[in-house]
C-alpha positions in Angstrom: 166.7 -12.4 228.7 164.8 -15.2 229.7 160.7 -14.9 231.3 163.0 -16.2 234.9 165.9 -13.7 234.4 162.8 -10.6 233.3 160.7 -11.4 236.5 163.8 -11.7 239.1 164.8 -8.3 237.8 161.7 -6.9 238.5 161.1 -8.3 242.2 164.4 -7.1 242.9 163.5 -3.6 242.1 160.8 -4.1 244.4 163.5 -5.1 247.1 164.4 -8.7 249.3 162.0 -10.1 251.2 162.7 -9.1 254.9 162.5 -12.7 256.6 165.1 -15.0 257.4 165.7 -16.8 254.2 165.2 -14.2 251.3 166.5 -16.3 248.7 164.3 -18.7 249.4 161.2 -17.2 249.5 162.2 -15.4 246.4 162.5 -19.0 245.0 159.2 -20.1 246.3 157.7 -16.5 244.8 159.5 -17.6 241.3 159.3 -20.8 241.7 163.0 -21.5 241.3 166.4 -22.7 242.5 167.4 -20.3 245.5 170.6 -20.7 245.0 170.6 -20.0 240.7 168.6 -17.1 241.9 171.6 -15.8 243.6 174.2 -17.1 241.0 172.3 -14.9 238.3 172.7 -12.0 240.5 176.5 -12.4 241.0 176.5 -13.2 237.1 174.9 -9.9 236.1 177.4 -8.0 238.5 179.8 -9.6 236.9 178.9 -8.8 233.4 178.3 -4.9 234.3 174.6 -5.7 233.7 173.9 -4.8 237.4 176.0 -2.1 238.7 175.3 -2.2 242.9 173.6 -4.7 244.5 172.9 -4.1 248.3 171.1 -2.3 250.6 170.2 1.6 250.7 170.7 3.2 254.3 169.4 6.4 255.7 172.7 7.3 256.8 171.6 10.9 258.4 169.1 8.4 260.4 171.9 6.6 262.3 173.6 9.0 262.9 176.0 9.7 260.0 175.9 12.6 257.5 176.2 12.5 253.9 176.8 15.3 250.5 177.3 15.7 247.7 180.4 17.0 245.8 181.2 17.3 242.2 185.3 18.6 240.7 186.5 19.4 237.1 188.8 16.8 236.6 191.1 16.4 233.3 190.7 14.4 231.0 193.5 13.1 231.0 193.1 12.2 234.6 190.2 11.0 235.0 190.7 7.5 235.8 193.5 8.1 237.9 191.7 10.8 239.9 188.9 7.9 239.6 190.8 5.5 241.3 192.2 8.0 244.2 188.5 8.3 245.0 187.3 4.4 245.0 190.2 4.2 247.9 188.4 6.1 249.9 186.4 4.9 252.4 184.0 7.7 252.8 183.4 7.9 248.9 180.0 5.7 248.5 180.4 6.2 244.9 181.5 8.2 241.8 180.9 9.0 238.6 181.0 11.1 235.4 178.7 13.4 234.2 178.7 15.6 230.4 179.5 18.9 232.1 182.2 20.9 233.1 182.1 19.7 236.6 182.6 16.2 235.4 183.2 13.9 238.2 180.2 13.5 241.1 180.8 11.9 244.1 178.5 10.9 247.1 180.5 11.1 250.2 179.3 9.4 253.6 180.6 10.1 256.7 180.0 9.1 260.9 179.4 12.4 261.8 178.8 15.6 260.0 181.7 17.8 261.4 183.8 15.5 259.2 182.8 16.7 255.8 184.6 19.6 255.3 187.6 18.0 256.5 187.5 15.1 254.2 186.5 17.6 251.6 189.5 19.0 252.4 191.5 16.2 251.9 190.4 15.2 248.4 191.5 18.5 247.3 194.7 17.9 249.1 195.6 14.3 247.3 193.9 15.1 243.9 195.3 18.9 243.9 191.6 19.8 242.5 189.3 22.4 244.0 185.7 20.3 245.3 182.1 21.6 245.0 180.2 20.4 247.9 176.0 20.5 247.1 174.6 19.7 250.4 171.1 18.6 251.0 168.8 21.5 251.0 165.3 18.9 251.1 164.5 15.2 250.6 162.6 13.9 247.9 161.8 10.0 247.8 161.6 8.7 244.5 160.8 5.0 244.3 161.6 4.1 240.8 160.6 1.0 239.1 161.7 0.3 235.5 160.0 -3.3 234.5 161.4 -5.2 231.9 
């Protein structure tokens, strides 16, 4: 990784500038091309080396509800149980864990009467029973790993 590549990471842990032009002023911060700035980012989501990209919303603060659920899904089908899920537009993401309930699953929805029914519904197209782990408290943890 080069010095550029190290210290982009690490400002974007910190989070994008909140003016008009964030690129830009990260380029001005770095004191580099906004638009390789950008083009790096796209290159390490492209390579795996960045898994998400984008922002982090409060979803219970606008309104919307969120939980979430973990199933026991074979082995066997895992990917295809996987995939069922990334169709889903109230599925912000998935993934496995080493445990017996091996697939976790954050699900966001408009409005919290509609969990248990899309709950529901997952069991009904993947013919596995869901655990739903609600929110009991809120901790904020703002990690920072600098390389």
């Amino acid at each position: 990784m080069t010095e550029l590549q190290r210290q982009l990471l690490n400002r974007l842990q910190r989070g994008l500038p909140l003016v008009s032009d964030p690129w830009g002023e990260l380029g001005r911060e770095l004191n580099a091309d906004p638009l390789a700035l950008r083009e790096q980012v796209s290159l390490w989501l492209e390579d795996g080396i960045l898994t998400r990209f984008g922002p982090l919303f409060d979803v219970e603060r606008i309104g919307g509800a969120f939980t979430l659920a973990a199933m026991a899904v074979p082995e066997e089908r895992f990917e295809a149980v996987h995939q069922q899920l990334l169709e889903l537009p109230e599925v912000a993401h998935n993934y496995r864990r080493e445990h017996r309930l091996n697939m976790w699953f954050v699900l966001a929805v408009s409005d919290a009467s509609t969990i248990e029914p899309t709950l529901a519904h997952i069991e009904a197209i993947t013919g596995l029973r869901v655990f739903n782990f609600p929110k009991q408290r809120e901790f904020h943890v703002q990690l920072y790993l600098p390389v």
